[in-house]
N, C-alpha and C positions, 0 to 999 in steps of 0.2 A: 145600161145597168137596169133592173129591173127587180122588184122588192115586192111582196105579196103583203097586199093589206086587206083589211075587212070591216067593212063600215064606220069606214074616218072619211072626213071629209078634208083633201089635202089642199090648202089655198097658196103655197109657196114653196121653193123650191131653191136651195142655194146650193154651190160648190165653192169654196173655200171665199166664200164673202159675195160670189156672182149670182148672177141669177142664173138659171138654169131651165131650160122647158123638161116638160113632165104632160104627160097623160095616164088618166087611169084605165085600164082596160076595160070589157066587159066583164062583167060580174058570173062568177063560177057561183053554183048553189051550197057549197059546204069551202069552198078555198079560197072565196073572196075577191076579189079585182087585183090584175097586175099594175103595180105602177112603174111606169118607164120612165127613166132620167135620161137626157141630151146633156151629159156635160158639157160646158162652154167654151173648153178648151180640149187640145188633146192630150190624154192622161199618158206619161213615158213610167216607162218600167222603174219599180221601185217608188216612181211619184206618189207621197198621201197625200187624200184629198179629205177632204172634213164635209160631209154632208149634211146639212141640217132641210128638215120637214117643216114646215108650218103647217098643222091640222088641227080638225076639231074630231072628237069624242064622242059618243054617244053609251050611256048603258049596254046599249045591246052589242057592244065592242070586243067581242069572244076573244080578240088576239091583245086587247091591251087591258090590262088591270093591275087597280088601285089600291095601295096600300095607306090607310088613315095614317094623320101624324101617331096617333096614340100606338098604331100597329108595328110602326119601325122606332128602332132602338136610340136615336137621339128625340123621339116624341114632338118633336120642331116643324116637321117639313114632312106631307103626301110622299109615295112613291109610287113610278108608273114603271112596271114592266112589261116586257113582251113576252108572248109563247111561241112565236117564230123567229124563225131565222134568214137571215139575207141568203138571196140566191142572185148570185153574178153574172151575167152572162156575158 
């Protein structure tokens, strides 16, 4: 599986509570680094998996951004979106 990021720094990597290995690729100058997942088991048709990232953020993070609590409508809780989307392979 493999996920297009851009200047996060990814420290973990899980499939449904496992750990998982992960490499980020080299870095493209406008589309960011691939990141590859090894899931740790093998995935059968139909199977979902729950994939969770551990990463960190930077400002300069084109693909991820922040909405203030004051910006989203319960004014409580940040919100983080993405402007990409997953590519499966």
């Amino acid at each position: 599986q493999v996920l297009d990021t851009r200047d996060v720094q990814v420290s973990k990597v899980t499939v449904n509570g496992q750990d998982a290995k992960f490499v980020l690729g080299e870095k493209h100058s406008f589309k960011g680094s691939p990141l590859e997942i090894t899931f740790p088991f093998e995935l059968r048709r139909g199977q979902e998996a729950i994939v969770e990232i551990s990463f960190e953020s930077s400002p300069k993070s084109s693909a991820l951004q922040w909405f203030s609590p004051e910006q989203t409508s319960g004014k409580k809780h940040p919100f983080l979106f993405s402007q990409c989307q997953v590519e499966w392979i």
